[in-house]
N, CA, C and O atoms as a Tripos MOL2 file, in Angstrom:
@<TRIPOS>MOLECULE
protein
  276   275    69     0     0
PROTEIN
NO_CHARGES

@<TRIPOS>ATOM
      1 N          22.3590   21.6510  -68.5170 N.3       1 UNK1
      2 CA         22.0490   20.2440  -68.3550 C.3       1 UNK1
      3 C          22.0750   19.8380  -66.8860 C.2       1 UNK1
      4 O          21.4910   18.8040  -66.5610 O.2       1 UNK1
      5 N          22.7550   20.6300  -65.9080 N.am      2 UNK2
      6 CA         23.1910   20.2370  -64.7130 C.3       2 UNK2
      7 C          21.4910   20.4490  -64.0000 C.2       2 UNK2
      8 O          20.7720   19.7160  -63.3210 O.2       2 UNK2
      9 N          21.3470   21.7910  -64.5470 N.am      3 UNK3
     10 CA         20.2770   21.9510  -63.2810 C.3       3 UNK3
     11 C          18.9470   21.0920  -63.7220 C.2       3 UNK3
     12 O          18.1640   20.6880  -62.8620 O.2       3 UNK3
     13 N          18.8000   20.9080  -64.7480 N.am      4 UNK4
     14 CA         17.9350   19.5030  -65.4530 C.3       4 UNK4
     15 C          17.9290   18.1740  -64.6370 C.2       4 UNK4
     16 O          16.9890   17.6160  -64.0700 O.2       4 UNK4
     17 N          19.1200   17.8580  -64.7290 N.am      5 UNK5
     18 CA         19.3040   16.7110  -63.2150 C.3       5 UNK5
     19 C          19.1250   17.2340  -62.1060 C.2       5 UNK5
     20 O          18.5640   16.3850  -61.4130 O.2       5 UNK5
     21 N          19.2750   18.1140  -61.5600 N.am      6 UNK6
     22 CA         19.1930   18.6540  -60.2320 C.3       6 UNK6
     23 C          17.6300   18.6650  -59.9030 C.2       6 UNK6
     24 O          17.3540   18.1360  -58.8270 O.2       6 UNK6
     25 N          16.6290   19.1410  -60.5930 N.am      7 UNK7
     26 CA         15.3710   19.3360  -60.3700 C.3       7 UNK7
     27 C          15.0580   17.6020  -60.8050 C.2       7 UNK7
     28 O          14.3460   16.9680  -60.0270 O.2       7 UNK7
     29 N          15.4060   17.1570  -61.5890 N.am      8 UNK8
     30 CA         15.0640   15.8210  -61.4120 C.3       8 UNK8
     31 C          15.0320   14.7000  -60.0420 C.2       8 UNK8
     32 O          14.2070   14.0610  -59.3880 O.2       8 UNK8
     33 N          16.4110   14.9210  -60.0970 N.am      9 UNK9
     34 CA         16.8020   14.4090  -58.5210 C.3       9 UNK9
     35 C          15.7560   14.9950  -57.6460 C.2       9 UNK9
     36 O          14.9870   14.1850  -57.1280 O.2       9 UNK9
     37 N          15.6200   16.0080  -57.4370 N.am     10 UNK10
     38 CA         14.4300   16.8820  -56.5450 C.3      10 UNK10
     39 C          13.2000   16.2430  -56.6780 C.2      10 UNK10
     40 O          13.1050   15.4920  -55.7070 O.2      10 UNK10
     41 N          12.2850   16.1600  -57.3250 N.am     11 UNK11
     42 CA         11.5880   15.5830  -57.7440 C.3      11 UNK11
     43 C          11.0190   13.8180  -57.3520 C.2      11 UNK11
     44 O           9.8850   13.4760  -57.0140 O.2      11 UNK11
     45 N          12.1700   12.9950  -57.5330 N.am     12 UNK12
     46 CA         12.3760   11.7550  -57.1550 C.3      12 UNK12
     47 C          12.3540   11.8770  -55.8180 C.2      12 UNK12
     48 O          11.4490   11.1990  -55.3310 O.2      12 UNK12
     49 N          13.2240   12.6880  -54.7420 N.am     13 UNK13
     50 CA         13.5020   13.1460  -53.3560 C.3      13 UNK13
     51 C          12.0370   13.3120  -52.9700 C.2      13 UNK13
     52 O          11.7630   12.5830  -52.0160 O.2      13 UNK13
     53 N          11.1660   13.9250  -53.3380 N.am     14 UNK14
     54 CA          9.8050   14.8160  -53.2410 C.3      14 UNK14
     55 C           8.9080   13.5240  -53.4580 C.2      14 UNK14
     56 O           8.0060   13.3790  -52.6340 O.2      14 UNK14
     57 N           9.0140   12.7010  -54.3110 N.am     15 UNK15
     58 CA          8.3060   11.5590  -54.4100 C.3      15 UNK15
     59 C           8.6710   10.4380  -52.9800 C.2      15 UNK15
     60 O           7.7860    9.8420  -52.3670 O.2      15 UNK15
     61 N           9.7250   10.3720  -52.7540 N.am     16 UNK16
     62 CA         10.1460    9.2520  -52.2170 C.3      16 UNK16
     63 C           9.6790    9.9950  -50.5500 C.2      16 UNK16
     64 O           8.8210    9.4140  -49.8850 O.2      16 UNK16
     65 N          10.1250   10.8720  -50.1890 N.am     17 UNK17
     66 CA          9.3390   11.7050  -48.9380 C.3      17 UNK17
     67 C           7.6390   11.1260  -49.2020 C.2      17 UNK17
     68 O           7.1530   10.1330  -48.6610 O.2      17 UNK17
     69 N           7.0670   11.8790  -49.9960 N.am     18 UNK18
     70 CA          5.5130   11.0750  -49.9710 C.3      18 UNK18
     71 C           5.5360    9.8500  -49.9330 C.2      18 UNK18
     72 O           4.8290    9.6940  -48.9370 O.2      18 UNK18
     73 N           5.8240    8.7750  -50.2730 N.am     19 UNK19
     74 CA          5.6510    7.6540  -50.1750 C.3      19 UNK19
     75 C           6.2880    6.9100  -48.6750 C.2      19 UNK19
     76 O           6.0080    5.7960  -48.2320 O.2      19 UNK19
     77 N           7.0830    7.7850  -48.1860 N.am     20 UNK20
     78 CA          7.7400    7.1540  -46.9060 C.3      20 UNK20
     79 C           6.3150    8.0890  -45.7410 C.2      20 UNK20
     80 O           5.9990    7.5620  -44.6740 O.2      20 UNK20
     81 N           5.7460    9.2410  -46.1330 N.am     21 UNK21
     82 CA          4.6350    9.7970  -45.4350 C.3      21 UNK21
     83 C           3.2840    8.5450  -45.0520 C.2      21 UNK21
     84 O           2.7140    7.9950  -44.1110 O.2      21 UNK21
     85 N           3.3200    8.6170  -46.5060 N.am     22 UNK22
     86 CA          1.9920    7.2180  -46.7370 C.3      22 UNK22
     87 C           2.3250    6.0760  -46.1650 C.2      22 UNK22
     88 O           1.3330    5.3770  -46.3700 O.2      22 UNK22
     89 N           3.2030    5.3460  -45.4920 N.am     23 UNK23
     90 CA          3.6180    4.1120  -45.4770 C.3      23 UNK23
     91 C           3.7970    4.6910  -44.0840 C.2      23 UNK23
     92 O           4.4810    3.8390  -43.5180 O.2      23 UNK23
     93 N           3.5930    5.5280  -43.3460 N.am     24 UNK24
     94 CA          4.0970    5.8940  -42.1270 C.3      24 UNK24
     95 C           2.3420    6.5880  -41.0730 C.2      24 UNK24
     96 O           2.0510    6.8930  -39.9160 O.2      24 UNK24
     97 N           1.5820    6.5080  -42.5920 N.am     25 UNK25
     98 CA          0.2880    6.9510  -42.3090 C.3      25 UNK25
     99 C          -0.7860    5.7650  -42.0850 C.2      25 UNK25
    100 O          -1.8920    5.8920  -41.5600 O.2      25 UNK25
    101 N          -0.2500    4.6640  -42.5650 N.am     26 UNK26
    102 CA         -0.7580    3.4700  -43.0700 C.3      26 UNK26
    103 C          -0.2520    2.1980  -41.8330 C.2      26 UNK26
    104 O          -0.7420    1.1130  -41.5200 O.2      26 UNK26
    105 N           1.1070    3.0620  -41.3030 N.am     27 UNK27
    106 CA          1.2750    1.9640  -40.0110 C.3      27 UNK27
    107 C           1.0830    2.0850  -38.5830 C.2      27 UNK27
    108 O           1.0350    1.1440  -37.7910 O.2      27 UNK27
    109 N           0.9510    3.6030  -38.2510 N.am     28 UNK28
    110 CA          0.4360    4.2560  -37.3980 C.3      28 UNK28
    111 C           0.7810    4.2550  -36.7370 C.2      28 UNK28
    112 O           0.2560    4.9360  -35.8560 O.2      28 UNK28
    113 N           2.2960    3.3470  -36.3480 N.am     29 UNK29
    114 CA          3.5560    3.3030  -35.3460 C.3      29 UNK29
    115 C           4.3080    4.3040  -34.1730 C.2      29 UNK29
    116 O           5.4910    4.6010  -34.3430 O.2      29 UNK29
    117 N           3.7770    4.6640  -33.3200 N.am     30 UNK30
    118 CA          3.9760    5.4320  -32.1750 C.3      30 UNK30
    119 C           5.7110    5.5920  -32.5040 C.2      30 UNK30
    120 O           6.1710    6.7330  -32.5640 O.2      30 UNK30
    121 N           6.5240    4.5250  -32.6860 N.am     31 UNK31
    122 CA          7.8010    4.7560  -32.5930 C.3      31 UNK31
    123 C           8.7050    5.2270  -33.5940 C.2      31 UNK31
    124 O           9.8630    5.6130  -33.4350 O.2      31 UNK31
    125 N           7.8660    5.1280  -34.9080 N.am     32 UNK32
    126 CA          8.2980    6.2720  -36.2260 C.3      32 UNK32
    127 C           8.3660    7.5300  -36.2870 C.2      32 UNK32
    128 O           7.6970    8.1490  -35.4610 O.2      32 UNK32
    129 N           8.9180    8.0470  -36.9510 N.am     33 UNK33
    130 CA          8.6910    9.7810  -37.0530 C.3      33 UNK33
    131 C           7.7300   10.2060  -37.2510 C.2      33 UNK33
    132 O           6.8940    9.3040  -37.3140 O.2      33 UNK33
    133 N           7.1120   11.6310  -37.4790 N.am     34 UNK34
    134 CA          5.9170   11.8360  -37.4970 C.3      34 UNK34
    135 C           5.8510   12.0600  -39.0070 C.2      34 UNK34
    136 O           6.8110   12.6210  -39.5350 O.2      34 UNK34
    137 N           4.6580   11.6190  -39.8660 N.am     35 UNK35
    138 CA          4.2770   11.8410  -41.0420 C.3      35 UNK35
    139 C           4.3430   13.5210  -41.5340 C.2      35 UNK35
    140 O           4.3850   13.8860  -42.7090 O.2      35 UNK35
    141 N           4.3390   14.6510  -40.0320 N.am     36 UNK36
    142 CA          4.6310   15.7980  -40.7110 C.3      36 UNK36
    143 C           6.1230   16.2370  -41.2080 C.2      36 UNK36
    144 O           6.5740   17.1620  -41.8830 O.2      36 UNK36
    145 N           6.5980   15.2370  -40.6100 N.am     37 UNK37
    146 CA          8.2640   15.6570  -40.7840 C.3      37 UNK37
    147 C           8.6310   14.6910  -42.4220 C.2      37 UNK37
    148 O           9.7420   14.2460  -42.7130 O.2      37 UNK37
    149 N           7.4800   14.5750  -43.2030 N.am     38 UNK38
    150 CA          8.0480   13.9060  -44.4430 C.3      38 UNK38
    151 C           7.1270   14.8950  -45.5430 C.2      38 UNK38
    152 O           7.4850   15.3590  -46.6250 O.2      38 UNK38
    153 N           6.2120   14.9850  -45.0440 N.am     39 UNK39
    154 CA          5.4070   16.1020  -45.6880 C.3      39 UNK39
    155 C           5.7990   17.4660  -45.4550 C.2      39 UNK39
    156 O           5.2330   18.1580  -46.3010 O.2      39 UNK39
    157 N           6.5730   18.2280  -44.6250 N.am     40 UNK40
    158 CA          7.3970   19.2960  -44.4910 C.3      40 UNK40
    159 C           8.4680   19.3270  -45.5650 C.2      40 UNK40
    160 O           8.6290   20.2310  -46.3850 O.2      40 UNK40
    161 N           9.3620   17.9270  -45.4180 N.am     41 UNK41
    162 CA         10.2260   17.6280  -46.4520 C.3      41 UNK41
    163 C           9.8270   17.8830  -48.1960 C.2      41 UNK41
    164 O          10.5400   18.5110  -48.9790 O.2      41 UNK41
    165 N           8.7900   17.3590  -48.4600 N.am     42 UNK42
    166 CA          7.9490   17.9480  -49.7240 C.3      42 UNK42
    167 C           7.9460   19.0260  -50.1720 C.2      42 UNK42
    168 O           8.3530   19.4400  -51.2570 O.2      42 UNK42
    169 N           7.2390   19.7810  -48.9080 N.am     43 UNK43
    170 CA          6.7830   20.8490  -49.4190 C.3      43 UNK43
    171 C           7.8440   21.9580  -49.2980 C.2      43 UNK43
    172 O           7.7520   22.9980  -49.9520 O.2      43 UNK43
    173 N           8.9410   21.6870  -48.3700 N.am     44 UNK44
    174 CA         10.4790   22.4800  -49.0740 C.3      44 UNK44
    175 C          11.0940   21.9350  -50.4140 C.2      44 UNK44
    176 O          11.7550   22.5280  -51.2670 O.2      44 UNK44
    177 N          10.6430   20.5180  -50.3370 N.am     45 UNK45
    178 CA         11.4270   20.2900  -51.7780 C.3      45 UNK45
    179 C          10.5910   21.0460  -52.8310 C.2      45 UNK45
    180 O          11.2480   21.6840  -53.6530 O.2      45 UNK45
    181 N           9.4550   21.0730  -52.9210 N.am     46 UNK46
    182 CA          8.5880   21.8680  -53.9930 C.3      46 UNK46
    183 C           8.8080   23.7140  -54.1280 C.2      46 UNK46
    184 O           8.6990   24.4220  -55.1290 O.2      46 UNK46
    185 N           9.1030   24.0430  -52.8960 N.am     47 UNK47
    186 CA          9.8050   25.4180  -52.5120 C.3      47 UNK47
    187 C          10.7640   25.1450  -53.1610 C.2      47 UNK47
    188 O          10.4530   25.3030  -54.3410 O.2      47 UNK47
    189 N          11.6590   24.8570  -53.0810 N.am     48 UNK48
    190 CA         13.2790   24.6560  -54.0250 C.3      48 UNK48
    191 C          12.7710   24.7950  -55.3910 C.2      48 UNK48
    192 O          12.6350   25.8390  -56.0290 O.2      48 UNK48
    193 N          12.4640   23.3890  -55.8130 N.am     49 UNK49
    194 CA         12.1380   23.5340  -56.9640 C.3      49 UNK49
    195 C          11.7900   24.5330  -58.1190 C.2      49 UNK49
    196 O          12.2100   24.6600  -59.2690 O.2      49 UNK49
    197 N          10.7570   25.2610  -57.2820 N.am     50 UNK50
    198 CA          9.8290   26.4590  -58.2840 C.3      50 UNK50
    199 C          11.4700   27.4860  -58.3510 C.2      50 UNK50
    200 O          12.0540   27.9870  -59.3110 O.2      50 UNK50
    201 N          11.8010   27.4700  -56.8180 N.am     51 UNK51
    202 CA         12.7520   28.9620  -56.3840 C.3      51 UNK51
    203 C          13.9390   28.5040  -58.2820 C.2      51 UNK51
    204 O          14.0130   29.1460  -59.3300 O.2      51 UNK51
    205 N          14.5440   27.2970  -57.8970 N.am     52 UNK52
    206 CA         15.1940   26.6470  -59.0210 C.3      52 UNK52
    207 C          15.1960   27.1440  -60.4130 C.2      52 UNK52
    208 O          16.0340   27.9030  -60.9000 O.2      52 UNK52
    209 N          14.0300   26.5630  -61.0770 N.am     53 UNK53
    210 CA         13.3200   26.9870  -62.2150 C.3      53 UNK53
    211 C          12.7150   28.7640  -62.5240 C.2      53 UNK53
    212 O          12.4310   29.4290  -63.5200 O.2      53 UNK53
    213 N          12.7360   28.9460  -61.2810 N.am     54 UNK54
    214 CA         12.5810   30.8990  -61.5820 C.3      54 UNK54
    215 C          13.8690   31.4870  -61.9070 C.2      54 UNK54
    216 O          14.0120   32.2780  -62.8400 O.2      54 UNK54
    217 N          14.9290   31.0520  -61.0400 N.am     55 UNK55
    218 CA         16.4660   31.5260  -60.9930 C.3      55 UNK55
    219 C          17.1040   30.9270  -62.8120 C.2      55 UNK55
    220 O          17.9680   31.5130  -63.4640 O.2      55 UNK55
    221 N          16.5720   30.0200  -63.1190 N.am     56 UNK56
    222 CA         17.1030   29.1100  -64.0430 C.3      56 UNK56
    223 C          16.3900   29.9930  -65.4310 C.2      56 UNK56
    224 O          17.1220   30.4030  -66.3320 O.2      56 UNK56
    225 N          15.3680   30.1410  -65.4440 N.am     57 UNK57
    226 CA         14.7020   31.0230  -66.5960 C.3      57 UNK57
    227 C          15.1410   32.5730  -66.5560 C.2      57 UNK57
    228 O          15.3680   33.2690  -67.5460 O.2      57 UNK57
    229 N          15.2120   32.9570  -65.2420 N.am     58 UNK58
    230 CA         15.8360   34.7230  -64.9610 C.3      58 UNK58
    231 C          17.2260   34.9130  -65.7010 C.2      58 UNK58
    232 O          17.6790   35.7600  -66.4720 O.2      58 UNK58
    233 N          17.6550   33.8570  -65.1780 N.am     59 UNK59
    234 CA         19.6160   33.8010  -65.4580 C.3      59 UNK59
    235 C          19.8570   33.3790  -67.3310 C.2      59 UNK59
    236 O          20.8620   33.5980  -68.0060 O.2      59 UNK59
    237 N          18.5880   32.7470  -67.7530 N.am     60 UNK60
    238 CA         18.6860   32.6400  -69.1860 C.3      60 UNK60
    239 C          19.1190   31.0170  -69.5010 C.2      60 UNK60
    240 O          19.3380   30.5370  -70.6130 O.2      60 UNK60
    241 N          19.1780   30.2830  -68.1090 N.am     61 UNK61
    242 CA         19.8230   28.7970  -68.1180 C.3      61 UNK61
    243 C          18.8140   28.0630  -68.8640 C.2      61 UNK61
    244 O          19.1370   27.2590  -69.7390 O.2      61 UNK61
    245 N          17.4830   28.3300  -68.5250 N.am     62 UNK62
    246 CA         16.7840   27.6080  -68.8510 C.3      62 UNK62
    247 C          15.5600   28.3120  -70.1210 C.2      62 UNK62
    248 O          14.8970   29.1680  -69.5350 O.2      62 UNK62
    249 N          15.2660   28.2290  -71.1000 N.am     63 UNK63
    250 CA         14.4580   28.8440  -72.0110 C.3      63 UNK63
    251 C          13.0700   27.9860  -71.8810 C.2      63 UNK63
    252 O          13.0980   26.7670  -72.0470 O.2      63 UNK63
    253 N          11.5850   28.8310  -71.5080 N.am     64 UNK64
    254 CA         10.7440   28.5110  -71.9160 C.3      64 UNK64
    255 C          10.4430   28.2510  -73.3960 C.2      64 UNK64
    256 O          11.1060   28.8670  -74.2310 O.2      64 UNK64
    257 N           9.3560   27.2580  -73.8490 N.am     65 UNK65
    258 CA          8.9720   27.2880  -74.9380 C.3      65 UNK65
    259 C           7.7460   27.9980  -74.9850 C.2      65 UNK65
    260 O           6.6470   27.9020  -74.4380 O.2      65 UNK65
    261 N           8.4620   28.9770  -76.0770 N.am     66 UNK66
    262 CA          7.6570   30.0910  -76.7780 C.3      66 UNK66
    263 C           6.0030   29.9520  -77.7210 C.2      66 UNK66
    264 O           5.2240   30.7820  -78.1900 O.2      66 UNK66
    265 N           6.0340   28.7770  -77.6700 N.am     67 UNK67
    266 CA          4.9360   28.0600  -78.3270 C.3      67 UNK67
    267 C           3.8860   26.9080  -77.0680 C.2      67 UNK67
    268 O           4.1140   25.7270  -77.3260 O.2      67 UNK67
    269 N           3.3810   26.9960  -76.4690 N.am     68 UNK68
    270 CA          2.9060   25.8740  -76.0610 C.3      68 UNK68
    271 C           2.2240   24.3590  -76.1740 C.2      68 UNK68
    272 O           1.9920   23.4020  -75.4340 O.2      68 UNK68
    273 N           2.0120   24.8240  -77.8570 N.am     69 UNK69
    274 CA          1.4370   24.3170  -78.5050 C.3      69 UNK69
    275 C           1.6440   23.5440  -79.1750 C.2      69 UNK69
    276 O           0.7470   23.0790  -79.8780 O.2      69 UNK69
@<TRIPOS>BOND
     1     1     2 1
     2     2     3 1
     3     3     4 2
     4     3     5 am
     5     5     6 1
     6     6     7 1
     7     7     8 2
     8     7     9 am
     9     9    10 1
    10    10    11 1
    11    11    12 2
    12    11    13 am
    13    13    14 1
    14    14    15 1
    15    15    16 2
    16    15    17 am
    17    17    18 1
    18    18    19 1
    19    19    20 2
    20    19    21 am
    21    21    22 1
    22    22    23 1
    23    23    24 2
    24    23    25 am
    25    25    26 1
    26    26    27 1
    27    27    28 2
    28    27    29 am
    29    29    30 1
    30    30    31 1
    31    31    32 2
    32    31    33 am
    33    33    34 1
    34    34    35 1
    35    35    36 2
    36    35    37 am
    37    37    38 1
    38    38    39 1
    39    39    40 2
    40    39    41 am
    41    41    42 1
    42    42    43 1
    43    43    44 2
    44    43    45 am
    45    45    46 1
    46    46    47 1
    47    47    48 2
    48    47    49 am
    49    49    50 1
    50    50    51 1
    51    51    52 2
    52    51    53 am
    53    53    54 1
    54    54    55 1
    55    55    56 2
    56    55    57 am
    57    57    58 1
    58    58    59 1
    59    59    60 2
    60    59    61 am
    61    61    62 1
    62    62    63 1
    63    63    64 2
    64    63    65 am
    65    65    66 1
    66    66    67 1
    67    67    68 2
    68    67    69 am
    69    69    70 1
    70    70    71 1
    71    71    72 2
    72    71    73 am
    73    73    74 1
    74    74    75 1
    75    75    76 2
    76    75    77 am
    77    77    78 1
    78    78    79 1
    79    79    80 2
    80    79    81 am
    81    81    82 1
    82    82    83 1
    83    83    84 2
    84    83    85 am
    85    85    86 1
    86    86    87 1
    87    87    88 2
    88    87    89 am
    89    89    90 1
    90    90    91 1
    91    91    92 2
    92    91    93 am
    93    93    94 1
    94    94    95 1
    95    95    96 2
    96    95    97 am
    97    97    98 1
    98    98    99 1
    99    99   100 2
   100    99   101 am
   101   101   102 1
   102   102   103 1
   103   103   104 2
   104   103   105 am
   105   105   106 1
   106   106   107 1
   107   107   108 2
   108   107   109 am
   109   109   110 1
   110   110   111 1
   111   111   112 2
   112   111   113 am
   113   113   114 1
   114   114   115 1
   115   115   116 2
   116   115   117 am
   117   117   118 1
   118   118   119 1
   119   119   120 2
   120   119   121 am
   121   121   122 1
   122   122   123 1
   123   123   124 2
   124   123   125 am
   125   125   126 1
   126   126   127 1
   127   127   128 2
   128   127   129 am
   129   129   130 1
   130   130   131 1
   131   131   132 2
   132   131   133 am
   133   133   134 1
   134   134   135 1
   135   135   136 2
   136   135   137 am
   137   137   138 1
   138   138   139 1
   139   139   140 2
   140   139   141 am
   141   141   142 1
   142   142   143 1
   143   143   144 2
   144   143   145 am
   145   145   146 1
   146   146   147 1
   147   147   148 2
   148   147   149 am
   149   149   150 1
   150   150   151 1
   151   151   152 2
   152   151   153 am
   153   153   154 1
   154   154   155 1
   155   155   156 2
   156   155   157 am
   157   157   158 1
   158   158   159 1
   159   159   160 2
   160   159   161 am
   161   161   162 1
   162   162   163 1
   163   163   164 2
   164   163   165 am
   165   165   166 1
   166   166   167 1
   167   167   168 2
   168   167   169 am
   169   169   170 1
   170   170   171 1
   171   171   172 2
   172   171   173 am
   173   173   174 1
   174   174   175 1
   175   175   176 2
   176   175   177 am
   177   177   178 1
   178   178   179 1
   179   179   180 2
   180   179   181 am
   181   181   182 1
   182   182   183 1
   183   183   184 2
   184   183   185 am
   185   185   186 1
   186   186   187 1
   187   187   188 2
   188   187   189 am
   189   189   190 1
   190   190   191 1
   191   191   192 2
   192   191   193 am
   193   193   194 1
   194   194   195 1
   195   195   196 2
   196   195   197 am
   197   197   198 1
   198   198   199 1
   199   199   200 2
   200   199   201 am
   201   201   202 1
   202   202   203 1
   203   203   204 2
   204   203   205 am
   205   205   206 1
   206   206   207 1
   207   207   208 2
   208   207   209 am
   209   209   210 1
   210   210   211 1
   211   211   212 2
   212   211   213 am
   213   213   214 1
   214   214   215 1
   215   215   216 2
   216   215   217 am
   217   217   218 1
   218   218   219 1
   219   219   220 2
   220   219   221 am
   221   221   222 1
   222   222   223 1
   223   223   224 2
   224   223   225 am
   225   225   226 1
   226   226   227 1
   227   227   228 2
   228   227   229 am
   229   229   230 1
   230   230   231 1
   231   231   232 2
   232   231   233 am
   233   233   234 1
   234   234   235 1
   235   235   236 2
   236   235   237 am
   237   237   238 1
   238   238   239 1
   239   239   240 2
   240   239   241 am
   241   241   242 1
   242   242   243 1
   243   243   244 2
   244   243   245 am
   245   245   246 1
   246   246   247 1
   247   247   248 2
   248   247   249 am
   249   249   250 1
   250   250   251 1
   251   251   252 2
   252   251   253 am
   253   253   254 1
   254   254   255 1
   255   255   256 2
   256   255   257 am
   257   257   258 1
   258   258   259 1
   259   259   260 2
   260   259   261 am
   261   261   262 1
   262   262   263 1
   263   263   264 2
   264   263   265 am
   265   265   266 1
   266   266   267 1
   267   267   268 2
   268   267   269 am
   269   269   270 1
   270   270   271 1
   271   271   272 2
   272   271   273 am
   273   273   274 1
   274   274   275 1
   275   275   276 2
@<TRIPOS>SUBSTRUCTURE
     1 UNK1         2 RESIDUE 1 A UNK
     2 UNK2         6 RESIDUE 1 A UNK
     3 UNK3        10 RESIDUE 1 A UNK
     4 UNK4        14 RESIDUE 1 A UNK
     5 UNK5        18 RESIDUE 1 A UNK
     6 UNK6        22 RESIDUE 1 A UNK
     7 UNK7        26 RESIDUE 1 A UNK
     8 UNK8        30 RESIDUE 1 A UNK
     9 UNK9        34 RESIDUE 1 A UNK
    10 UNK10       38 RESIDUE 1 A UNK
    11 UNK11       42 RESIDUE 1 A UNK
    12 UNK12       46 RESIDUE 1 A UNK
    13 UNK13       50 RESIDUE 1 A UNK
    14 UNK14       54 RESIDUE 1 A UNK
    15 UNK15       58 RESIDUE 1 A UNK
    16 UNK16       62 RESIDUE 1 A UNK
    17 UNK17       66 RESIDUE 1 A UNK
    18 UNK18       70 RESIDUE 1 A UNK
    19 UNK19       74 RESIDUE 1 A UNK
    20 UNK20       78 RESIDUE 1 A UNK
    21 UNK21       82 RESIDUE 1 A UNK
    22 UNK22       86 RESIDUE 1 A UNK
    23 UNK23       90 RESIDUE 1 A UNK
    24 UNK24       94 RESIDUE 1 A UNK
    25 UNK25       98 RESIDUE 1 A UNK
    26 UNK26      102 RESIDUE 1 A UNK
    27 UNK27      106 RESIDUE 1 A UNK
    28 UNK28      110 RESIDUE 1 A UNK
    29 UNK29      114 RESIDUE 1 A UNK
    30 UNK30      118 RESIDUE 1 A UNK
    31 UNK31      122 RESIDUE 1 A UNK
    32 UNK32      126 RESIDUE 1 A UNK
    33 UNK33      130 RESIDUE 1 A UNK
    34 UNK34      134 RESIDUE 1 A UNK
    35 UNK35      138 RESIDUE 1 A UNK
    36 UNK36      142 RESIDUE 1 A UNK
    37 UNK37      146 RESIDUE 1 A UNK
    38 UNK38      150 RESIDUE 1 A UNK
    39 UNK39      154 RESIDUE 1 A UNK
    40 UNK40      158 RESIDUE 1 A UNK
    41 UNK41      162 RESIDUE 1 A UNK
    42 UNK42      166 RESIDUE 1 A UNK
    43 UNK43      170 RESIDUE 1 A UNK
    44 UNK44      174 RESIDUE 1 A UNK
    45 UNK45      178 RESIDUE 1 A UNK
    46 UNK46      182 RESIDUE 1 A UNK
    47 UNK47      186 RESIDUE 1 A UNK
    48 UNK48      190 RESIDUE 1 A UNK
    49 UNK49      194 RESIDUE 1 A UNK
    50 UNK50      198 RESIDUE 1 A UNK
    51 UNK51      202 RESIDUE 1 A UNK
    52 UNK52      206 RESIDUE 1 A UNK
    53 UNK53      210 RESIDUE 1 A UNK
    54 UNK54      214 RESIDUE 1 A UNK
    55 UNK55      218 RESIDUE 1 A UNK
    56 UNK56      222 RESIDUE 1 A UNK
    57 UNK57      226 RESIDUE 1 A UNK
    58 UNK58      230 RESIDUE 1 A UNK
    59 UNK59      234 RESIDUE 1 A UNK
    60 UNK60      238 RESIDUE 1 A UNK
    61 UNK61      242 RESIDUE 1 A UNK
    62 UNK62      246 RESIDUE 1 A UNK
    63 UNK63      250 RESIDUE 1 A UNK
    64 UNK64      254 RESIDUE 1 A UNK
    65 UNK65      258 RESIDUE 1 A UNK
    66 UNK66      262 RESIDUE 1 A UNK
    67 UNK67      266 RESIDUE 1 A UNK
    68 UNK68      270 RESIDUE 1 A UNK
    69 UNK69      274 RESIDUE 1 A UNK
């Protein structure tokens, strides 16, 4: 159940980085951070994530469904 929240939380983190990207793309502010340093943030959070869910199905934490259907 833990790592269920954990990738959730991740997720929300990964959202909220894009939306602080867009709003930073949209104001074009010389004195903000740079929009790559929120989109970097993403795309490690999406690195985590997968790494997460591979470790989580390997270890037996997490069970695919056997059916997709």
């Amino acid at each position: 159940m833990i790592i269920k929240i954990i990738i959730v939380g991740l997720l929300i983190f990964m959202v909220y980085n894009l939306f602080c990207a867009l709003r930073i793309m949209n104001k074009n502010d010389p004195n903000q951070p740079k929009m790559s340093k929120f989109i970097g943030r993403r795309v490690l959070t999406s690195v985590i994530i997968v790494l997460i869910l591979l470790l989580g199905i390997l270890t037996g934490v997490i069970t695919p469904n056997p059916r997709p259907y």
